[in-house]
C-alpha positions as CSV (number, residue, x, y, z in Angstrom):
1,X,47.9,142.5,37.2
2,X,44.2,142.2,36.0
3,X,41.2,144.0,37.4
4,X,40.6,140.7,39.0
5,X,44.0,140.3,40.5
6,X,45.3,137.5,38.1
7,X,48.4,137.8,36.8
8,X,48.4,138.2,32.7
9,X,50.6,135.9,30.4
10,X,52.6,138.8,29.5
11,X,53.6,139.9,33.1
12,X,54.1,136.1,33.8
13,X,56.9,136.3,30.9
14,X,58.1,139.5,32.1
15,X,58.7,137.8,35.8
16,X,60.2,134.3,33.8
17,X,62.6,136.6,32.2
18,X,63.5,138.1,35.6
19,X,63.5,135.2,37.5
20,X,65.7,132.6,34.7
21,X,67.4,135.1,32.3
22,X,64.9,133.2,29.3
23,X,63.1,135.2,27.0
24,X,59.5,133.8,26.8
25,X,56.4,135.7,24.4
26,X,53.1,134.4,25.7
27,X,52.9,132.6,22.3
28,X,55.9,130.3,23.1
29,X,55.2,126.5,24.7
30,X,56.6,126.5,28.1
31,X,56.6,123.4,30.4
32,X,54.4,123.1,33.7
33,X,57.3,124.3,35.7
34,X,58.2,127.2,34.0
35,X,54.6,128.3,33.8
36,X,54.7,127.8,37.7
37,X,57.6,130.6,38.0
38,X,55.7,133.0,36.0
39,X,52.3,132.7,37.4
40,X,53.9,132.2,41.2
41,X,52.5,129.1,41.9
42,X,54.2,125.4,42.6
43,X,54.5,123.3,39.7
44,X,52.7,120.4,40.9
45,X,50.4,122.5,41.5
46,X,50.7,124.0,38.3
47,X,50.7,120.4,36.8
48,X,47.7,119.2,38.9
49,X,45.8,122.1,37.3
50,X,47.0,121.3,34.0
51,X,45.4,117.8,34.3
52,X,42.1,118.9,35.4
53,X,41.9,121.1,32.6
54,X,42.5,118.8,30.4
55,X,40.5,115.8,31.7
56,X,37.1,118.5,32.2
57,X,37.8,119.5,28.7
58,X,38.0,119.1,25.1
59,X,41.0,121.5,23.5
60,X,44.0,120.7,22.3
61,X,46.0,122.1,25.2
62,X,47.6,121.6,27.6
63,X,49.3,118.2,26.2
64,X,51.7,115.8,28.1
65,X,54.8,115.7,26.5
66,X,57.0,112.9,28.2
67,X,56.2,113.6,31.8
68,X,55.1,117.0,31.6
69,X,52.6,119.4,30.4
70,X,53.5,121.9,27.7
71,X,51.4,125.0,26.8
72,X,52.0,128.8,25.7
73,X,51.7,131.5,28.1
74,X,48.1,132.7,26.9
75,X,47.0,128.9,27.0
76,X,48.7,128.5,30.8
77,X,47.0,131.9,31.7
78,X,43.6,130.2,30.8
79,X,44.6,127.3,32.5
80,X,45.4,128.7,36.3
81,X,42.8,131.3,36.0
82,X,39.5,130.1,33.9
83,X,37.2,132.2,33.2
84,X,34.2,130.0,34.9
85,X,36.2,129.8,38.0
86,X,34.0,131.7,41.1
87,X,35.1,133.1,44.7
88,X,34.2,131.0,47.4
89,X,31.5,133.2,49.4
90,X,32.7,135.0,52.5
91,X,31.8,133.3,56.1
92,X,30.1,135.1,58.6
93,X,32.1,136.5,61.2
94,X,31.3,136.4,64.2
């Protein structure tokens, strides 16, 4: 993991290949589901996040390919964990 906590595309091939017996770089395209294993999140979640990076953006990833959305690792890294995305700020406790 990151500094930040966020898992990197490599570890998230690392944990594919542990979890599915696939070998993955984080240049190869991998599907919205498969990205979800690696990065340990649902894949419709994964999917829903896919779609709002592409609708709020201009680049030529992630694209739909029959139902799903297909991207390399370093492109699905970018993707769950973009670089303008803030912490919400901590509430007062009481």
């Amino acid at each position: 993991m990151t500094a930040g906590g966020y898992i990197t595309a490599s570890e998230a091939a690392e944990k594919i290949r542990k979890e599915t017996g696939e070998n993955f770089t984080p240049d190869d395209f991998v599907d919205a589901a498969t990205a979800g294993i690696g990065f340990g999140l649902s894949r419709s979640w994964v999917s829903r996040l896919a779609r709002h990076a592409y609708d709020k953006s201009n680049l030529d990833y992630p694209k739909k390919v029959g139902r799903t959305w297909v991207a390399t690792l370093n492109q699905w890294e970018l993707i769950v964990h973009p670089p303008d995305k803030a912490m919400r700020p901590k509430r007062r406790q009481k």
